[in-house]
C-alpha positions in Angstrom: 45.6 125.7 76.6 46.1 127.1 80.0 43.0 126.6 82.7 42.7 130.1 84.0 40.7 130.1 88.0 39.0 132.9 89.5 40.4 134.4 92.8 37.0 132.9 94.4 38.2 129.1 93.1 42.0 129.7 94.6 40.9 130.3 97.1 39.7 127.3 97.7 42.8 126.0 96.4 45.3 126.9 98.3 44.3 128.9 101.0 43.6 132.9 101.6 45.3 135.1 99.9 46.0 139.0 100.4 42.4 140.4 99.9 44.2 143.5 97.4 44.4 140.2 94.6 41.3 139.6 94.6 41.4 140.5 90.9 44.2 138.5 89.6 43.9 134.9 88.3 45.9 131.9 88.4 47.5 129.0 85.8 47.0 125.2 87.2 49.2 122.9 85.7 50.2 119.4 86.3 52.8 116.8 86.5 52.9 112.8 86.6 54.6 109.9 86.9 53.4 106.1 86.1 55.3 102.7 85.8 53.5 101.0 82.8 54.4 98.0 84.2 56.4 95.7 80.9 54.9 97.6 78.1 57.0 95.5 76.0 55.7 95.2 71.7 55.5 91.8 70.4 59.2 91.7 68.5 62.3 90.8 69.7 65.1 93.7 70.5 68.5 92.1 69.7 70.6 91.9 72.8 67.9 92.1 75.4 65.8 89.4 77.4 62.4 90.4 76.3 61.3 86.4 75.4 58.3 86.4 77.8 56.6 89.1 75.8 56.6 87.7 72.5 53.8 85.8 71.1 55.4 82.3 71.7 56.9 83.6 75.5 55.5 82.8 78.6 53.3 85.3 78.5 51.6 84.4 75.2 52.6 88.2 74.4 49.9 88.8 71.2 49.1 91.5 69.0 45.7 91.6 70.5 46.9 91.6 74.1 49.6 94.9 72.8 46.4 96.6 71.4 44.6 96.5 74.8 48.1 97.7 76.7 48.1 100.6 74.6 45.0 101.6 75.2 44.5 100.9 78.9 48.0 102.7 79.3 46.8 105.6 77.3 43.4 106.1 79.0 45.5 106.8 82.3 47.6 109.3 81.1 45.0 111.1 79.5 43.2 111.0 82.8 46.1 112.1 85.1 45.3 115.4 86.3 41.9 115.8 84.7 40.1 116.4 88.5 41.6 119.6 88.7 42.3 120.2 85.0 39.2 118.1 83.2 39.8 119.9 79.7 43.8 119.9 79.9 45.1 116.9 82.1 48.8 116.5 82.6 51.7 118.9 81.0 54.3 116.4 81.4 54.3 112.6 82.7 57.5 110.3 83.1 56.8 106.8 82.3 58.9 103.5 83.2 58.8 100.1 81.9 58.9 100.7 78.3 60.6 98.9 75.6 61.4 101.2 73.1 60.6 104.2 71.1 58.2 102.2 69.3 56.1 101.7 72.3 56.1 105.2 72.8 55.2 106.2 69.1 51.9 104.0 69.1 50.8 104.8 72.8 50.8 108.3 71.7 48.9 107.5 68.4 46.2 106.5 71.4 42.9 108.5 70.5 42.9 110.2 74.0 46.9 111.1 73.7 46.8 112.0 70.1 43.8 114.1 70.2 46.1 116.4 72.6 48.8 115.9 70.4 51.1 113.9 72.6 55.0 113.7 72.3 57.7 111.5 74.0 61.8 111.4 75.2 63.2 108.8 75.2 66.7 107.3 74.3 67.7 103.7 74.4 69.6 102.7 77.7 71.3 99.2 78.5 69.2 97.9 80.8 69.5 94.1 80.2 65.7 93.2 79.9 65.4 96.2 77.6 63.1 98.7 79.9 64.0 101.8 79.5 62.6 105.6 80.9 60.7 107.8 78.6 58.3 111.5 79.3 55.4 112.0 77.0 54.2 115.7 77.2 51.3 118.1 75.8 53.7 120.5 73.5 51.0 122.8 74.0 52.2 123.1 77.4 55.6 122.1 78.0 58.1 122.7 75.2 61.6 120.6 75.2 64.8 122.0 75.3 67.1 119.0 75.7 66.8 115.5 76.3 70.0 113.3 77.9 70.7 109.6 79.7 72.9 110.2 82.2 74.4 106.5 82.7 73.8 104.7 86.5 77.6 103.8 87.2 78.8 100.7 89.2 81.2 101.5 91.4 82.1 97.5 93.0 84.6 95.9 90.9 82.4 93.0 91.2 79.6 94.1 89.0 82.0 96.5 86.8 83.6 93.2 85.5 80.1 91.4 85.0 79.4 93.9 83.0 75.6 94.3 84.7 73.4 97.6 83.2 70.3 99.3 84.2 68.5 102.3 83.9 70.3 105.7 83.5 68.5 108.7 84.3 66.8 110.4 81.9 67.1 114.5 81.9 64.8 116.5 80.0 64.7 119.9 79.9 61.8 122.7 78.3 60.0 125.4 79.4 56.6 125.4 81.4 54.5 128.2 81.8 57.6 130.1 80.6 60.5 128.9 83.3 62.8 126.8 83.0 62.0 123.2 84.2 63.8 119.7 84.1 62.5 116.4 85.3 64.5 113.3 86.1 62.7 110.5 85.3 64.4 107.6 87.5 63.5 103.5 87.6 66.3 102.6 90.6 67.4 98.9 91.0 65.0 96.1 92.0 64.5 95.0 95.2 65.7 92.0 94.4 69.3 93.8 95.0 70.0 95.4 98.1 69.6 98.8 99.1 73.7 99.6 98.4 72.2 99.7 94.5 69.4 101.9 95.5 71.5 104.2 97.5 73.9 104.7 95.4 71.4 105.9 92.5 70.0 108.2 94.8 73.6 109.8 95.5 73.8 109.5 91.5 70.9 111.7 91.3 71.3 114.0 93.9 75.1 114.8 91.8 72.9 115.2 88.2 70.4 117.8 90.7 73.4 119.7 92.1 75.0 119.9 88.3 71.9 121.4 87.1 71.2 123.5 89.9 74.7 125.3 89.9 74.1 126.3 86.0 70.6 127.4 86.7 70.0 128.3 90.2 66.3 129.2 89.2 66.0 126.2 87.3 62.2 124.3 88.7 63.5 120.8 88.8 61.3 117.5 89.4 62.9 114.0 90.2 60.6 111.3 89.7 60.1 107.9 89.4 60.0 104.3 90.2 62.6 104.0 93.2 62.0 100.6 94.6 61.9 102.4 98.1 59.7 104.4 100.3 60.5 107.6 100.9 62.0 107.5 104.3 64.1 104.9 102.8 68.1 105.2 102.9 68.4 106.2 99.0 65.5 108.5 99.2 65.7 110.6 102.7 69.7 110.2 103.2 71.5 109.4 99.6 68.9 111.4 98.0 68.0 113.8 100.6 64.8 114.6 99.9 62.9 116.3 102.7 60.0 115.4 104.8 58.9 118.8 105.4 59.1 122.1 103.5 60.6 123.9 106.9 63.2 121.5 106.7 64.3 123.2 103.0 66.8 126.4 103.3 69.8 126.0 100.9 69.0 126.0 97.2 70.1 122.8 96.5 67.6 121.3 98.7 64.6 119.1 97.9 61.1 118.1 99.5 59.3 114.7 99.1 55.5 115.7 99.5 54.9 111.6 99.1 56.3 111.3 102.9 53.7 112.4 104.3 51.2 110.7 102.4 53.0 107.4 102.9 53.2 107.7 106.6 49.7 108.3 106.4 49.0 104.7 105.9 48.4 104.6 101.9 50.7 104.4 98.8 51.0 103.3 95.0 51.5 99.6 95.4 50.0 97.1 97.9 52.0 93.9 98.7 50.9 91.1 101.5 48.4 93.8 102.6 50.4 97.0 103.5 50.9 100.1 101.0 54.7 100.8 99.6 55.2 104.4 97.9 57.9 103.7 95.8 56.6 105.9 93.0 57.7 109.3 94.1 57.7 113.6 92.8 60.1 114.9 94.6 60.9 118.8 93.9 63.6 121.9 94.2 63.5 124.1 97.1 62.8 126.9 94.0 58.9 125.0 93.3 58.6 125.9 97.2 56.9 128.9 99.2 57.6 128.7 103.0 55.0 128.5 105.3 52.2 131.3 105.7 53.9 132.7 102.0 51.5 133.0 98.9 53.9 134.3 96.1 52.9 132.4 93.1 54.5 135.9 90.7 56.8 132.1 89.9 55.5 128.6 89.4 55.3 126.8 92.9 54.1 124.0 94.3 50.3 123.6 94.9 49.7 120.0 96.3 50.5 115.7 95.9 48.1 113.3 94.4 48.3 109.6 94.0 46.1 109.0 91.2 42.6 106.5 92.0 40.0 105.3 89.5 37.9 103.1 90.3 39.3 100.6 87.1 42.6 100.8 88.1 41.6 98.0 91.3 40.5 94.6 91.5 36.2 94.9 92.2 35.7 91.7 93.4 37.6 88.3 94.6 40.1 87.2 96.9 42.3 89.8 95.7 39.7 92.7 96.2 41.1 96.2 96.5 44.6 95.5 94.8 45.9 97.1 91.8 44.3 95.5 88.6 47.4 94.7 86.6 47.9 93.1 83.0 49.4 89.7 84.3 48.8 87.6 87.9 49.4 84.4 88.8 49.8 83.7 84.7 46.4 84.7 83.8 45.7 87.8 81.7 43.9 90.2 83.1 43.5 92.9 80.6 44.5 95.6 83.6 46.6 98.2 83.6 49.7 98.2 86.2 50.6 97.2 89.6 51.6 100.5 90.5 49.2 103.6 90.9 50.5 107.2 89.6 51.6 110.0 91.1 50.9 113.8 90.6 51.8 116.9 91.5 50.0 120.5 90.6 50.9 123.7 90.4 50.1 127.2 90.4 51.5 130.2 88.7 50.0 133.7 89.3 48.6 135.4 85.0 50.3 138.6 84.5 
């Protein structure tokens, strides 16, 4: 189901139009990201390090407590997008921190996922605790064409022989309101490592964007994720090269970071020692783009950000007031939901 706007109500959206359209109406759709933070089932994968969520692990990793991840996890994504889009809610949202397909099966059996009929991606990667990238999607909105892992490669000899893995990049690819649209969904290196890792997954991503760009020039192309970095950040604004400002965009292969702005602003998606990090991050082709003063939506572009707030997803009350409200801190259970926030973007596309 598409949620059709008046002229008079995009208008309001974004920003005067030619007064001759003041007939035509407009599609609003929506796309998120959010890092589940661990959502890990209670069984043991052979070959990864998943011990601390198991029920005997350090953190006591129950049935029960899975039940209430699900659910919590689930009532975000069916939120995302619903303040614009209260009937619809997100066409397509990229997750990180997820186990295994399993994960993804029952979080989409969640009532407010299943009753919009809810699908995943995902494919198994190497990562050594066993988290892994996945995109659940409305089908009624976005349809998938093909679904790839595109391995992060080591390039120090170092690391090649110690035979270390993480998180590849996962490359879907569907249709959305008719065009043809693919989203990386990225979880870069810890900060635990330095930023050489980061960078060079950023420079790995910005090769996989130029790839898909030179077979589909039109191609509306969304790399999101977890990048354990801000956005003026070396892997982000130089490996990367996303933009700070749509001006800045001319060549096709170009791409704009609206989350720049916002972070510079003072405000992110994860608080630590009281100051806001943005590391979760929509960044988009110059094709999603209209320059400045343009309103030609005849193609799906780029509406406005949003970092996603409910009031549940923060601490209420306590030393830690304000914070995220996540499952685990300091080893007590807190029945929350993640320590990041999510991350949307909307668009608009012009109903012929």
């Amino acid at each position: 189901m598409k949620k059709l706007l008046s002229f008079i109500a995009i208008m309001f959206l974004v920003g005067t139009m030619n007064a001759q359209a003041q007939e035509k109406k407009f599609s609003v759709y929506a796309i998120g990201f959010y890092n589940l933070e661990n959502l890990f089932d209670t069984c043991h994968d052979e070959g990864h390090n998943d011990y601390e969520y198991l029920p005997e692990g350090r953190n006591k990793w129950t049935g029960m407590k899975y039940t209430h991840k699900l659910r919590n996890m689930a009532r975000v994504l069916a939120d995302m997008g619903t303040d614009k889009l209260p009937t619809v809610g997100c066409a397509a949202i990229g997750v990180s921190e997820v186990e295994n397909a399993k994960c993804l099966t029952d979080l989409c059996n969640q009532e407010p996922l299943k009753a919009r009929n809810f699908q995943f991606c995902h494919i198994e990667g190497p990562d050594q605790r066993g988290v892994d990238c996945g995109l659940v999607y409305n089908p009624s909105l976005f349809t998938v064409r093909d679904v790839k892992l595109v391995p992060y490669v080591y390039e120090k000899q170092d690391d090649i022989e110690k035979g270390r893995a993480t998180r590849g990049f996962l490359v879907v690819s569907g249709t959305l309101a008719n065009e043809h649209v693919t989203i990386i969904v990225n979880h870069l290196p810890s900060r635990g490592a330095t930023s050489y890792y980061r960078e060079l997954g950023g420079s790995q991503i910005r090769a996989v964007k130029d790839s898909l760009i030179a077979d589909d020039p039109n191609v509306k192309l969304f790399i999101m994720g977890d990048m354990n970095d801000d956005p003026a950040d070396a892997s982000m604004a130089i490996a990367l090269g996303a933009k700070r400002k749509i001006e800045e965009t001319s060549k096709a292969t170009d791409l704009y970071n609206p989350f720049w702005e916002i972070h510079a602003s003072g405000t992110g998606t994860l608080i630590y020692d009281g100051a806001w990090n943005l590391f979760d991050q929509i960044i988009m082709s110059r094709s999603l783009l209209n320059d400045k003063g343009q309103r030609d939506f005849s193609t799906l572009k780029f509406w406005q950000p949003q970092i996603f707030r409910r009031d549940y997803l923060f601490q209420q009350e306590g030393r830690y007031k304000g914070n995220t409200l996540r499952t685990h801190a300091g080893g007590v259970w807190l029945d929350g939901y993640s320590d990041h926030l999510p991350t949307l973007v909307y668009l608009v596309k012009e109903q012929k």
